[in-house]
mmJSON file of the N, C-alpha and C atoms, coordinates in Angstrom:
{"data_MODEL":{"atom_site":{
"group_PDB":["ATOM","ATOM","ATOM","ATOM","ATOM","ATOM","ATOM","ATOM","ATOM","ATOM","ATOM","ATOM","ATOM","ATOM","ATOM","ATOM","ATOM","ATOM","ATOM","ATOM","ATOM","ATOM","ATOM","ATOM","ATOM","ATOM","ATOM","ATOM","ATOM","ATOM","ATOM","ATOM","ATOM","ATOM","ATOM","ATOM","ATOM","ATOM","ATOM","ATOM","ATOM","ATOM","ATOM","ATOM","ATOM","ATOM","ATOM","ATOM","ATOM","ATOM","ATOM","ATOM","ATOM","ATOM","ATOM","ATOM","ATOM","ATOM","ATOM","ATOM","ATOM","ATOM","ATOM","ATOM","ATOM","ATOM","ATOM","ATOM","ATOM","ATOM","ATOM","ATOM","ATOM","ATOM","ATOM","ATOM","ATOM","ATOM","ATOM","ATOM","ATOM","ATOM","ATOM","ATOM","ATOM","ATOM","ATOM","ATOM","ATOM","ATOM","ATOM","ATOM","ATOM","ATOM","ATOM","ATOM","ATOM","ATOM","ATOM","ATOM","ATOM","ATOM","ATOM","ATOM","ATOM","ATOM","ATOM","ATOM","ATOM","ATOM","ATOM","ATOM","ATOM","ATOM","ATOM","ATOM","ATOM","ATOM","ATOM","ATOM","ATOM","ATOM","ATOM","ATOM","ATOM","ATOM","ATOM","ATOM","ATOM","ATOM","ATOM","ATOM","ATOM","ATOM","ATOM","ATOM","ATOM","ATOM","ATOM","ATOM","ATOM","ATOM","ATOM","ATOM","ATOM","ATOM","ATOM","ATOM","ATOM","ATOM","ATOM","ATOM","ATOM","ATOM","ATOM","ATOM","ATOM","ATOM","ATOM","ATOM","ATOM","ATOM","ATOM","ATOM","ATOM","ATOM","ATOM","ATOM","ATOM","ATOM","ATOM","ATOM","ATOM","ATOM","ATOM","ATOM","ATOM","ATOM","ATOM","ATOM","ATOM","ATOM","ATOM","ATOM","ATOM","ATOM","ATOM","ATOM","ATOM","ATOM","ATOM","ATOM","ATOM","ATOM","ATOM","ATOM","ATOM","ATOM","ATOM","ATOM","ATOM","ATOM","ATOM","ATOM","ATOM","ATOM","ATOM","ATOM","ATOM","ATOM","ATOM","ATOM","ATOM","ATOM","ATOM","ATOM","ATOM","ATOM","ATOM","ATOM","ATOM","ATOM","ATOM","ATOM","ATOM","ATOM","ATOM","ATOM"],
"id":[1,2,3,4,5,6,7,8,9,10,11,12,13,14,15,16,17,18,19,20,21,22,23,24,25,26,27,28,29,30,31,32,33,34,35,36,37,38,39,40,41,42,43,44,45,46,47,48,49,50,51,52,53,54,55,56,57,58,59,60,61,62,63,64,65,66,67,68,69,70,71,72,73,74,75,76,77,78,79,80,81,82,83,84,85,86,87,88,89,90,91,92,93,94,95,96,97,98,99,100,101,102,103,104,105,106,107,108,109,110,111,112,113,114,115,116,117,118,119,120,121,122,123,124,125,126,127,128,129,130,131,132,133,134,135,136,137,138,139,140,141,142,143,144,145,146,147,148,149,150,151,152,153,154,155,156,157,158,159,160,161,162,163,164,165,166,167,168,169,170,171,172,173,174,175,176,177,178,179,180,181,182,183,184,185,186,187,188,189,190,191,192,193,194,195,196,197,198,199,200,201,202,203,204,205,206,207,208,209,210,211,212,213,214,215,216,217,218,219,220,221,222,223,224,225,226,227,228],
"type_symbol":["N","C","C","N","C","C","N","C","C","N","C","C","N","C","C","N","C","C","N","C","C","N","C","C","N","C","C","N","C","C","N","C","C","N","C","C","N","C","C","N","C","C","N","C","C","N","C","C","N","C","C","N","C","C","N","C","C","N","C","C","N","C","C","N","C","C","N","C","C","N","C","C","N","C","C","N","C","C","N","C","C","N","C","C","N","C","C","N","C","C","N","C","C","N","C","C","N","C","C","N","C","C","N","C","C","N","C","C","N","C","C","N","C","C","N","C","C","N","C","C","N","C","C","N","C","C","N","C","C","N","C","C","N","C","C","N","C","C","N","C","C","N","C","C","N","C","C","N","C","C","N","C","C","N","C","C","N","C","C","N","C","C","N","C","C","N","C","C","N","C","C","N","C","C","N","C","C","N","C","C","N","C","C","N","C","C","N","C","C","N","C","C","N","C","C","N","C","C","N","C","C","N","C","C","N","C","C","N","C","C","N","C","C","N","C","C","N","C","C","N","C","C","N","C","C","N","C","C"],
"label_atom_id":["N","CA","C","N","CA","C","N","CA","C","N","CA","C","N","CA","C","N","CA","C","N","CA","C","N","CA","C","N","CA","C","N","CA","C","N","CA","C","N","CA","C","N","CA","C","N","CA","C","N","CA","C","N","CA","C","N","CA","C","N","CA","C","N","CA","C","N","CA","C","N","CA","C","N","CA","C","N","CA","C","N","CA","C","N","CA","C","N","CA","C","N","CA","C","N","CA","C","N","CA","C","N","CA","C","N","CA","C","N","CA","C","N","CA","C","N","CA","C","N","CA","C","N","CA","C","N","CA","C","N","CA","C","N","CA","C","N","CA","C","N","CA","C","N","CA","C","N","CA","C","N","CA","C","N","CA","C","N","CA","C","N","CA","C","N","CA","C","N","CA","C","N","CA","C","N","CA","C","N","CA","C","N","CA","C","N","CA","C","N","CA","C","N","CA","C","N","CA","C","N","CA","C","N","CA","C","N","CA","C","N","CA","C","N","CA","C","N","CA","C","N","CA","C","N","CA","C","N","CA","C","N","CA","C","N","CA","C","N","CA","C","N","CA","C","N","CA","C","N","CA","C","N","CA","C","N","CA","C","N","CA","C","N","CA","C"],
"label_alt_id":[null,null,null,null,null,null,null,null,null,null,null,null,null,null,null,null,null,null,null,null,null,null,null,null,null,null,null,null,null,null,null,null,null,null,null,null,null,null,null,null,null,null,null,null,null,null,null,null,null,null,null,null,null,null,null,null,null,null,null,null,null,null,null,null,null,null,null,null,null,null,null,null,null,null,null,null,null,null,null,null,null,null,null,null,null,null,null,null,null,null,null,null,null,null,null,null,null,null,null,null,null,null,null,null,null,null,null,null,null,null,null,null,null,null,null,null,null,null,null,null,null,null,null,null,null,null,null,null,null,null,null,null,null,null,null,null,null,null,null,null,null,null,null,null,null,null,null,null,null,null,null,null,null,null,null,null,null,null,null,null,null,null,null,null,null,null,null,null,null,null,null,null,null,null,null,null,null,null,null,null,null,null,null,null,null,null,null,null,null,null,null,null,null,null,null,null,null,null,null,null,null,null,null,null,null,null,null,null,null,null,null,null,null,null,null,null,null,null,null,null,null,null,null,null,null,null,null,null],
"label_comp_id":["UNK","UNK","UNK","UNK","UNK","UNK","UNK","UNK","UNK","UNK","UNK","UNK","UNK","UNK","UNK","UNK","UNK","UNK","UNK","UNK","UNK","UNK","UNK","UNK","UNK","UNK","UNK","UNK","UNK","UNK","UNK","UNK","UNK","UNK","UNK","UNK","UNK","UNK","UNK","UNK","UNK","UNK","UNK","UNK","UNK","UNK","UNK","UNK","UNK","UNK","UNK","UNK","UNK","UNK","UNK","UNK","UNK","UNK","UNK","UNK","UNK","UNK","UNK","UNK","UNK","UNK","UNK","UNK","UNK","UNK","UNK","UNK","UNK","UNK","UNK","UNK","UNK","UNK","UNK","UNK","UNK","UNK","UNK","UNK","UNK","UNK","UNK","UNK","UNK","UNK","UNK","UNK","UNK","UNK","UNK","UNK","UNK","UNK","UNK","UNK","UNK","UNK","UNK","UNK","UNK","UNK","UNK","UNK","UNK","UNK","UNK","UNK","UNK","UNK","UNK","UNK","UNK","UNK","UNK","UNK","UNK","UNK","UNK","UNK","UNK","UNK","UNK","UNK","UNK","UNK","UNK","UNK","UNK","UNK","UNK","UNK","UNK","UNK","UNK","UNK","UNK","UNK","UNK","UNK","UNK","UNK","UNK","UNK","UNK","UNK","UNK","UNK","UNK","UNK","UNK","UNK","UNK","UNK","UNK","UNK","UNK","UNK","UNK","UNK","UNK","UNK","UNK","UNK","UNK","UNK","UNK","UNK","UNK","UNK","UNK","UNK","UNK","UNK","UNK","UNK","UNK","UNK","UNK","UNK","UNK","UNK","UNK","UNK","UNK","UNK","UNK","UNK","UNK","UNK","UNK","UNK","UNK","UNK","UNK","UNK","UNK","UNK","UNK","UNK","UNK","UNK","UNK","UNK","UNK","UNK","UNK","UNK","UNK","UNK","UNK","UNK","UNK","UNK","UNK","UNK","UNK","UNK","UNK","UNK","UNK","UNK","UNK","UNK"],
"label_asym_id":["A","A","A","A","A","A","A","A","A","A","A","A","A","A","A","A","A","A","A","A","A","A","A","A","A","A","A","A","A","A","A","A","A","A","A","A","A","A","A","A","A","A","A","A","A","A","A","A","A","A","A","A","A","A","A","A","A","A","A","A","A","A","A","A","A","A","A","A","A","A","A","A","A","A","A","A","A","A","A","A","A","A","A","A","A","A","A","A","A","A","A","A","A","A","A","A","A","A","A","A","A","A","A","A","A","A","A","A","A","A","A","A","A","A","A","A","A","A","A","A","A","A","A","A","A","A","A","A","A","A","A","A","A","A","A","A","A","A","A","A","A","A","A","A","A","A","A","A","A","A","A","A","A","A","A","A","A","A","A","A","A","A","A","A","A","A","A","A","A","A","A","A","A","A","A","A","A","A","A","A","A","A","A","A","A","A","A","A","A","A","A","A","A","A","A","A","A","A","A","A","A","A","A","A","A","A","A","A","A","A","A","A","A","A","A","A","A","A","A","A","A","A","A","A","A","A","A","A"],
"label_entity_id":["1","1","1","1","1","1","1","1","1","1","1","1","1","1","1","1","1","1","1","1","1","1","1","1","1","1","1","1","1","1","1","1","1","1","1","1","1","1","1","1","1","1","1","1","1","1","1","1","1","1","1","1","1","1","1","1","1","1","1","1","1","1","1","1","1","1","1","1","1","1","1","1","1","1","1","1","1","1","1","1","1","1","1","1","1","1","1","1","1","1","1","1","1","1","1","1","1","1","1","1","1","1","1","1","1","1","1","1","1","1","1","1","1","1","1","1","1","1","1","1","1","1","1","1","1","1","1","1","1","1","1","1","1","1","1","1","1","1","1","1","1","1","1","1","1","1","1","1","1","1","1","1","1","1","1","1","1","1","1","1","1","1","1","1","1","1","1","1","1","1","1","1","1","1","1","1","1","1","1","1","1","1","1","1","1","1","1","1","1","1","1","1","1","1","1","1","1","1","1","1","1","1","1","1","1","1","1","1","1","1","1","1","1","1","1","1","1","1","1","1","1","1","1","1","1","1","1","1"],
"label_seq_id":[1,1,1,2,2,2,3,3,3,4,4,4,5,5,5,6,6,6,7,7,7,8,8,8,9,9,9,10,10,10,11,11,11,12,12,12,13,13,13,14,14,14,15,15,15,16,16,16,17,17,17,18,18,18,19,19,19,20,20,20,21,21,21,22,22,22,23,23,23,24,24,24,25,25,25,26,26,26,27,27,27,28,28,28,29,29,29,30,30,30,31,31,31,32,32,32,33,33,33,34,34,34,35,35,35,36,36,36,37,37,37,38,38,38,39,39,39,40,40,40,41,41,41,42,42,42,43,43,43,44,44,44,45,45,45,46,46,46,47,47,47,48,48,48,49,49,49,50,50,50,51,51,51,52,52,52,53,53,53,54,54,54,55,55,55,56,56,56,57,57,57,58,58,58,59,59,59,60,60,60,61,61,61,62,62,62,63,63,63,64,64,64,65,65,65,66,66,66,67,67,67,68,68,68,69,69,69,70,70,70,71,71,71,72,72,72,73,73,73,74,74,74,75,75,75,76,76,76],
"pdbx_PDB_ins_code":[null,null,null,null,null,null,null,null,null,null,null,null,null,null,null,null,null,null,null,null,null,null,null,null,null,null,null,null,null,null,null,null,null,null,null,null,null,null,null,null,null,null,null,null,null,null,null,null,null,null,null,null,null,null,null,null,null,null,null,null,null,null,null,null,null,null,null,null,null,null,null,null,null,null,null,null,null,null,null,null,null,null,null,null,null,null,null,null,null,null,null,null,null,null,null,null,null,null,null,null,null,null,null,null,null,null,null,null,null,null,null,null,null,null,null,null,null,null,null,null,null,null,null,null,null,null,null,null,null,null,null,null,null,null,null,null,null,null,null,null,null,null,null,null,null,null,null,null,null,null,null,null,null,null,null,null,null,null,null,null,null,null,null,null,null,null,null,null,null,null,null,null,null,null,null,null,null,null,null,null,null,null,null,null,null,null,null,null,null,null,null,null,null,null,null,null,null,null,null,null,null,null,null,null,null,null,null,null,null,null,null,null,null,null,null,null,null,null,null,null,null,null,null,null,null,null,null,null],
"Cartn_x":[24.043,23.401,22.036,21.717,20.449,19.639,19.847,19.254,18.295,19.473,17.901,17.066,17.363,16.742,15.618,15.842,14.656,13.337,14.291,13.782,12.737,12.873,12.541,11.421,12.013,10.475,9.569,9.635,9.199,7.769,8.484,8.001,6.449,7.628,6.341,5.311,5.397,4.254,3.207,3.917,3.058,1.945,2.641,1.903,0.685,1.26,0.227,-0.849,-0.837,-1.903,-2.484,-1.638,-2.746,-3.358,-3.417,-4.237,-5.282,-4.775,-5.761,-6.958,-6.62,-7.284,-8.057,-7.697,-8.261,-9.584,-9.189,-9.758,-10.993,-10.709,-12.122,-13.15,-11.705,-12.906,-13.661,-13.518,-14.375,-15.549,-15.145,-15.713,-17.473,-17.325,-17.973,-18.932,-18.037,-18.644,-19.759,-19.331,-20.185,-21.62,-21.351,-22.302,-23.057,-22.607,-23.873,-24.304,-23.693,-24.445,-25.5,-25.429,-26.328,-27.181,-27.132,-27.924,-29.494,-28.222,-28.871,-29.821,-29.416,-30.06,-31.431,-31.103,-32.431,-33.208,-33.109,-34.109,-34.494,-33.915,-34.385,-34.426,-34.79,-34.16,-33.928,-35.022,-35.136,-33.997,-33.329,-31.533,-30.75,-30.802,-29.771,-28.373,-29.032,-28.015,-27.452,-27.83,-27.041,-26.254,-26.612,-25.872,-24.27,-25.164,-24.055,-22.908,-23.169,-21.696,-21.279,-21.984,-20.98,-20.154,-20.782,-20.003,-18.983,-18.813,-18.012,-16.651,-17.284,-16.032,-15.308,-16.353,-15.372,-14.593,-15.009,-14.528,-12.791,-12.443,-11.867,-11.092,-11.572,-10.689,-10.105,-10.731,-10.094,-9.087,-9.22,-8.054,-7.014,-7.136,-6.298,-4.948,-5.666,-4.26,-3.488,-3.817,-2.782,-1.785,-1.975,-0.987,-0.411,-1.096,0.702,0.823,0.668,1.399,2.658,2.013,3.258,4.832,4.065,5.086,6.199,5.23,5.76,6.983,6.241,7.142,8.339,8.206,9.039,10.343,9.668,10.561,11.869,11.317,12.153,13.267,12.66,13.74,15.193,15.992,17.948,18.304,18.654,19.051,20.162,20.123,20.841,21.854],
"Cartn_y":[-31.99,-31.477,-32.145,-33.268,-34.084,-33.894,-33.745,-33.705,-32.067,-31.709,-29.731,-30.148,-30.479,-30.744,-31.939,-32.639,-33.539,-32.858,-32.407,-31.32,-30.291,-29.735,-28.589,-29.339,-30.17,-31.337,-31.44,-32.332,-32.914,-31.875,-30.27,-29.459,-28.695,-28.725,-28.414,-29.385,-30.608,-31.978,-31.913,-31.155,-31.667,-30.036,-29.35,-28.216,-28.023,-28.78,-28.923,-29.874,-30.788,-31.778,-31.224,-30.512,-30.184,-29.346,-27.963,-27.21,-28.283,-28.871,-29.653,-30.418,-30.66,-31.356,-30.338,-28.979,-27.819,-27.589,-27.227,-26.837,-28.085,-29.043,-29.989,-30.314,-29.84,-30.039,-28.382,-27.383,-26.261,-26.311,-27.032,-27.129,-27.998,-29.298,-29.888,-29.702,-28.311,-27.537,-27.058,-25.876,-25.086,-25.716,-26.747,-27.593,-28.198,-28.722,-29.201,-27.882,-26.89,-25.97,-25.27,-25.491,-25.277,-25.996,-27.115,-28.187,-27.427,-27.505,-27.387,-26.234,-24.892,-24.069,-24.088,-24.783,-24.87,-26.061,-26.856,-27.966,-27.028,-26.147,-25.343,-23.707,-22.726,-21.836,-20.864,-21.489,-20.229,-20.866,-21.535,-21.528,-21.765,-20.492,-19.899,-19.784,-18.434,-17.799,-18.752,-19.816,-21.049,-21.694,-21.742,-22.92,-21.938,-20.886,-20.034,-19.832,-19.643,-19.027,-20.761,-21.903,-23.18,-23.186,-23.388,-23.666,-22.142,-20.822,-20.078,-20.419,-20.726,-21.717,-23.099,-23.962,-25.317,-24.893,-23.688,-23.185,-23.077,-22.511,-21.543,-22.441,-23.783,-24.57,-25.678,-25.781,-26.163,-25.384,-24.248,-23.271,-23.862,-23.408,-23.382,-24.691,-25.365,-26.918,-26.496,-25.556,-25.325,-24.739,-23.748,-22.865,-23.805,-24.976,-25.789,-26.718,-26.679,-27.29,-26.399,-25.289,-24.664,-23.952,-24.067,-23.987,-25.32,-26.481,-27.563,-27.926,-27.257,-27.462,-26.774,-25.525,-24.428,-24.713,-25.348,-26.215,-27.175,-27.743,-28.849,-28.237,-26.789,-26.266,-25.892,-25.924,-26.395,-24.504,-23.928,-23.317,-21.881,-21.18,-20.601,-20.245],
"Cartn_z":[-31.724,-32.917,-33.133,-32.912,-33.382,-32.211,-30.802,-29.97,-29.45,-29.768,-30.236,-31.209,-32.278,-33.291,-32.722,-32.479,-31.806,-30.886,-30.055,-28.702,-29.126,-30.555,-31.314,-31.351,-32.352,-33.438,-32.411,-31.172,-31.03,-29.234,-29.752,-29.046,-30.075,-31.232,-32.303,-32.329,-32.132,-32.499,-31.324,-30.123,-28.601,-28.761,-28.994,-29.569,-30.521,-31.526,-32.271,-31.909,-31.774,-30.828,-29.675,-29.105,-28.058,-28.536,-29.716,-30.564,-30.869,-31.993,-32.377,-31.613,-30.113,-29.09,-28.759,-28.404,-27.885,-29.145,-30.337,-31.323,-31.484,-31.6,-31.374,-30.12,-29.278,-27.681,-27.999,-28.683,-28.893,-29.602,-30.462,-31.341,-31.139,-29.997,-29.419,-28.408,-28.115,-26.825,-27.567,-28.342,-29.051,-29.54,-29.997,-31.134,-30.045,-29.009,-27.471,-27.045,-26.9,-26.389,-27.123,-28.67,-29.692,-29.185,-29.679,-29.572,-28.345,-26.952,-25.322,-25.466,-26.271,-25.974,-27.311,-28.226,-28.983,-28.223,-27.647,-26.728,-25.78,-25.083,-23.696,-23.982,-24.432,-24.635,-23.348,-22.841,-21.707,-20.324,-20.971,-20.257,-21.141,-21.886,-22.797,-21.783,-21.16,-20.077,-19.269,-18.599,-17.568,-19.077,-19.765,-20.998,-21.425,-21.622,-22.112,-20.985,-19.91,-18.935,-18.788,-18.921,-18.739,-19.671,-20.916,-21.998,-22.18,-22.095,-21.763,-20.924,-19.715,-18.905,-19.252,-19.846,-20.509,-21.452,-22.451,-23.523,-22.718,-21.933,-21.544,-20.856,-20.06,-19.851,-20.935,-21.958,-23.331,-23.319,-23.912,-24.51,-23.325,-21.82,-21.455,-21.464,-21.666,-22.009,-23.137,-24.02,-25.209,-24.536,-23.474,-22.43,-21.872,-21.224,-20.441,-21.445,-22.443,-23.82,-24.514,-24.078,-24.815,-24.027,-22.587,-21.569,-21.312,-21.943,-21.653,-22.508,-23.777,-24.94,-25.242,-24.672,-24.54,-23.162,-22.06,-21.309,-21.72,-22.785,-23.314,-24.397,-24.708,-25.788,-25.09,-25.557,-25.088,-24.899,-23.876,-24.535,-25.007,-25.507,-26.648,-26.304],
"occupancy":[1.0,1.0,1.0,1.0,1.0,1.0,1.0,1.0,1.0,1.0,1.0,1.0,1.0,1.0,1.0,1.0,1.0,1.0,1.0,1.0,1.0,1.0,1.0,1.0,1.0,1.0,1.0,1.0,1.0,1.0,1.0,1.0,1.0,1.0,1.0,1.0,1.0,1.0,1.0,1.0,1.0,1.0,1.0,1.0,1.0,1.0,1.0,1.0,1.0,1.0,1.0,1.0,1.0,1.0,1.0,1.0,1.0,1.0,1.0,1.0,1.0,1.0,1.0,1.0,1.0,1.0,1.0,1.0,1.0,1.0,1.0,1.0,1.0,1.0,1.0,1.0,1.0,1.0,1.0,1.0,1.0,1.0,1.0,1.0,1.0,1.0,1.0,1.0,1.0,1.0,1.0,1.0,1.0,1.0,1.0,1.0,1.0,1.0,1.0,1.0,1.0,1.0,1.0,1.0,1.0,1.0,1.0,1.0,1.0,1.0,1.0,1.0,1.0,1.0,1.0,1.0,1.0,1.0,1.0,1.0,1.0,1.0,1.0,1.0,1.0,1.0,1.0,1.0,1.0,1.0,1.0,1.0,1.0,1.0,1.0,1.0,1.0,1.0,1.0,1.0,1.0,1.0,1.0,1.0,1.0,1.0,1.0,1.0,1.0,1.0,1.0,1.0,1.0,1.0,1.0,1.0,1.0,1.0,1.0,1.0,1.0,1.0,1.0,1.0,1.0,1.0,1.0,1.0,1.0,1.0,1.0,1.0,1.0,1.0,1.0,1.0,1.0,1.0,1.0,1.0,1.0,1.0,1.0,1.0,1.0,1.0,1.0,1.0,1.0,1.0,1.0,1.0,1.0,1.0,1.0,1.0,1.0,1.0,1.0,1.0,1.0,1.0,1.0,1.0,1.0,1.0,1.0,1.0,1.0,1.0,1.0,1.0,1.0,1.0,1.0,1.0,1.0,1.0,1.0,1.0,1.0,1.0,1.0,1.0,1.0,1.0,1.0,1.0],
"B_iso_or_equiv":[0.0,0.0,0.0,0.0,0.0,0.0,0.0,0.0,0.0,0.0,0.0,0.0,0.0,0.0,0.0,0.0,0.0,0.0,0.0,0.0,0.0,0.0,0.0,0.0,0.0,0.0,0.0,0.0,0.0,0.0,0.0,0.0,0.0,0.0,0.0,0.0,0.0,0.0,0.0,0.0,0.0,0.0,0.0,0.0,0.0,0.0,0.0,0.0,0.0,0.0,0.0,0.0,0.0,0.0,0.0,0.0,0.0,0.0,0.0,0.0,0.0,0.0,0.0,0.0,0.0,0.0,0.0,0.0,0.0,0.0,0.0,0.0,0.0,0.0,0.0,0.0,0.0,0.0,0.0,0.0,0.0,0.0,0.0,0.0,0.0,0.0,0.0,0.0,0.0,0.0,0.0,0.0,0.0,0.0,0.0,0.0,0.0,0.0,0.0,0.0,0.0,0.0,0.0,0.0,0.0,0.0,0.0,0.0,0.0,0.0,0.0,0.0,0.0,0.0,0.0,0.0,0.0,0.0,0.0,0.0,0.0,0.0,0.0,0.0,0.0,0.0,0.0,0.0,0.0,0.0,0.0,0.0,0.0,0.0,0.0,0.0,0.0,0.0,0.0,0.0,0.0,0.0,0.0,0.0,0.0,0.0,0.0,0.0,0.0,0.0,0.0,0.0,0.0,0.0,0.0,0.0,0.0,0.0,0.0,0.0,0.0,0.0,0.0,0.0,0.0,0.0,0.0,0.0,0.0,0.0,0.0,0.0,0.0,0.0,0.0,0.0,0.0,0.0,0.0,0.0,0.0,0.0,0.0,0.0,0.0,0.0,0.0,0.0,0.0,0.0,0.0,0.0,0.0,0.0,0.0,0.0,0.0,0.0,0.0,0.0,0.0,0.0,0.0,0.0,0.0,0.0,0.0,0.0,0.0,0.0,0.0,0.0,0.0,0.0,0.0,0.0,0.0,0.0,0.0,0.0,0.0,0.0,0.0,0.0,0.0,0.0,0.0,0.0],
"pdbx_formal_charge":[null,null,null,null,null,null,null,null,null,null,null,null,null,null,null,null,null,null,null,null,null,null,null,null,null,null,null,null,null,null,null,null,null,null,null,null,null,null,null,null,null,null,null,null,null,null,null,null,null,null,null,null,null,null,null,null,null,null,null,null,null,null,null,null,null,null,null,null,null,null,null,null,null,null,null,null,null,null,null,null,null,null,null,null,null,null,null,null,null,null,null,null,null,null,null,null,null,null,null,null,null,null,null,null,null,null,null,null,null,null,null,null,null,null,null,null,null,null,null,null,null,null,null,null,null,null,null,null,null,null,null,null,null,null,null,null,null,null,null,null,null,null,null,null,null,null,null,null,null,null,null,null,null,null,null,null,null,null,null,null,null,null,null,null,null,null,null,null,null,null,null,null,null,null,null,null,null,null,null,null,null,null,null,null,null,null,null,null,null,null,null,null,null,null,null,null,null,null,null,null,null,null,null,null,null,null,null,null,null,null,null,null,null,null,null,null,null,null,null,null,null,null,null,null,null,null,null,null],
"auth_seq_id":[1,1,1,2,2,2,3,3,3,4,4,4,5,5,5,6,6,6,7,7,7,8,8,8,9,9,9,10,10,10,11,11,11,12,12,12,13,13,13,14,14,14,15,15,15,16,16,16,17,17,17,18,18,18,19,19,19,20,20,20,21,21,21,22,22,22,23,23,23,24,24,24,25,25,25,26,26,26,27,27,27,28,28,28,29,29,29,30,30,30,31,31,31,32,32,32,33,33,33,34,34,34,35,35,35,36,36,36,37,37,37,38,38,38,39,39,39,40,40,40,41,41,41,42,42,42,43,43,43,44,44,44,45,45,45,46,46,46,47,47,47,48,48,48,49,49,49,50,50,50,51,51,51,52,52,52,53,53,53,54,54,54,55,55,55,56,56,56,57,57,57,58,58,58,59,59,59,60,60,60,61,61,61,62,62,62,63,63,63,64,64,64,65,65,65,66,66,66,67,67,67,68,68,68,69,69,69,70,70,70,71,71,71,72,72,72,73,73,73,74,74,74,75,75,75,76,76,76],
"auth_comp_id":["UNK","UNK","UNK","UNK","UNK","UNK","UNK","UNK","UNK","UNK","UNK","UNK","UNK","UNK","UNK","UNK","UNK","UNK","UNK","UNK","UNK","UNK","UNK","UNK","UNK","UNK","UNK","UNK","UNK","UNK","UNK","UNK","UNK","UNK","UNK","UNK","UNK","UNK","UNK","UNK","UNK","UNK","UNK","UNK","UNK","UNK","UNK","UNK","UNK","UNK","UNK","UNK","UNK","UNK","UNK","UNK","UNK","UNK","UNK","UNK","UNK","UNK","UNK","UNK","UNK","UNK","UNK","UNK","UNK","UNK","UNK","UNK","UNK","UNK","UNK","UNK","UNK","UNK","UNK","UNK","UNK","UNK","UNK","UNK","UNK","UNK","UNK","UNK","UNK","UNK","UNK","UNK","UNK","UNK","UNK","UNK","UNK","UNK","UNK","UNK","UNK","UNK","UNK","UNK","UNK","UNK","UNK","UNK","UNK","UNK","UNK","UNK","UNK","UNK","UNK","UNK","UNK","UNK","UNK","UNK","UNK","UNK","UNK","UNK","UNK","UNK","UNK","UNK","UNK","UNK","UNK","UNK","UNK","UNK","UNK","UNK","UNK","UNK","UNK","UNK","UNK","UNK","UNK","UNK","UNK","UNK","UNK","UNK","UNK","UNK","UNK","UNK","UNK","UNK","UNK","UNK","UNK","UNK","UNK","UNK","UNK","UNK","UNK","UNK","UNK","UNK","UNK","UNK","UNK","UNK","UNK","UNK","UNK","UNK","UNK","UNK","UNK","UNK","UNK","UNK","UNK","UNK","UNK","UNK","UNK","UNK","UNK","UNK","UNK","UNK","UNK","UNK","UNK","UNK","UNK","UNK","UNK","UNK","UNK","UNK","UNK","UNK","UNK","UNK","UNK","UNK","UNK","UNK","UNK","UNK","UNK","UNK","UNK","UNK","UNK","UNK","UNK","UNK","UNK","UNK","UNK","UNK","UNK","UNK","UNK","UNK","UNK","UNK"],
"auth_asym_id":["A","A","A","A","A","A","A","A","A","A","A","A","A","A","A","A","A","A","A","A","A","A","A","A","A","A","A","A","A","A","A","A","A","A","A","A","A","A","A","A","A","A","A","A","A","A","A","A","A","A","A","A","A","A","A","A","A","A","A","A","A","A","A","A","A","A","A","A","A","A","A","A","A","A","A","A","A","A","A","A","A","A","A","A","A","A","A","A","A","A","A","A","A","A","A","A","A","A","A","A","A","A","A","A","A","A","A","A","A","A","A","A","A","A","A","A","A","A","A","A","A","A","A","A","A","A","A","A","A","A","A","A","A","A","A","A","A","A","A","A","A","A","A","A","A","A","A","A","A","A","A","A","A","A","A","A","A","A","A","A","A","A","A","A","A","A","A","A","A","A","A","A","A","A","A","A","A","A","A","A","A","A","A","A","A","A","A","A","A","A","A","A","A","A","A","A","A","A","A","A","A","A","A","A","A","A","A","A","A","A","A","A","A","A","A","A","A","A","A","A","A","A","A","A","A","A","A","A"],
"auth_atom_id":["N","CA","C","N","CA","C","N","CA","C","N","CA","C","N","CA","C","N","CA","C","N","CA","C","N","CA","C","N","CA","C","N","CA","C","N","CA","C","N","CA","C","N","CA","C","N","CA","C","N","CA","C","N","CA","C","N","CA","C","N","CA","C","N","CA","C","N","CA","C","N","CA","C","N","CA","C","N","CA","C","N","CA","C","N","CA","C","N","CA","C","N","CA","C","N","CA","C","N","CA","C","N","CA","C","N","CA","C","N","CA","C","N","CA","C","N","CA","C","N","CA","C","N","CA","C","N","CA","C","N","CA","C","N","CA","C","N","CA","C","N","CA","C","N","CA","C","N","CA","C","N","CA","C","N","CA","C","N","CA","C","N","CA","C","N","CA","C","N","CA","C","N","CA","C","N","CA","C","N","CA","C","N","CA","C","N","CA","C","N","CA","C","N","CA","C","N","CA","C","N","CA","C","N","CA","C","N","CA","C","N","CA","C","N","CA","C","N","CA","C","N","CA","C","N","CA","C","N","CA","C","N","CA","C","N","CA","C","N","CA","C","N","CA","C","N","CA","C","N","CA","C","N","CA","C","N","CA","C","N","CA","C","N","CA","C"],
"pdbx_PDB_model_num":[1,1,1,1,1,1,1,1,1,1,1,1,1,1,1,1,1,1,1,1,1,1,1,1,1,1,1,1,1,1,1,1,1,1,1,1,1,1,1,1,1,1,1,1,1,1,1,1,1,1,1,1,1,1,1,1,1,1,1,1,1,1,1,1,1,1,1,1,1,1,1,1,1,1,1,1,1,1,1,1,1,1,1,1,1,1,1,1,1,1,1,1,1,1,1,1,1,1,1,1,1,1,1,1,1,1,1,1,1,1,1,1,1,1,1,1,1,1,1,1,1,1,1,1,1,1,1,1,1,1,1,1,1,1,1,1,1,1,1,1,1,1,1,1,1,1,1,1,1,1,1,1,1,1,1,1,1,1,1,1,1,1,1,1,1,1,1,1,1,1,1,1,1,1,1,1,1,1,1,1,1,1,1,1,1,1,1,1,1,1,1,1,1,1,1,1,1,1,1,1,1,1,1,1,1,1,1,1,1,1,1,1,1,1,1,1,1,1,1,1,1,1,1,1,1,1,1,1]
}}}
């Protein structure tokens, strides 16, 4: 009985942190790539498809966060 219940919790917590990790590494991206393309403009386009791709490898850690988490669930 305590041990799903742990398993659950402690799937929701790894989840959420890695959002939260994702959501600030975006957030960082965005704001340097601001930054990059008002110092340079005329590599908008090179700034933009990097930060597109880091974007994208951010997001993606929420995906084996939630596979991971979903791994650990007991089940039914």
């Amino acid at each position: 009985m305590l041990m799903p219940m742990l398993a659950e919790m402690t799937g929701n917590i790894h989840i959420g942190l890695a959002a939260l990790g994702a959501a600030i590494g975006v957030g960082m991206i965005g704001a340097k790539a601001s930054e990059a393309v008002g110092r340079n403009p005329g590599a908008a386009t090179k700034i933009l498809v990097q930060s597109i791709l880091a974007i994208a490898f951010a997001e993606g850690i929420v995906f084996f966060a939630i596979f991971l988490a979903t791994a650990a669930w007991p089940a039914q």
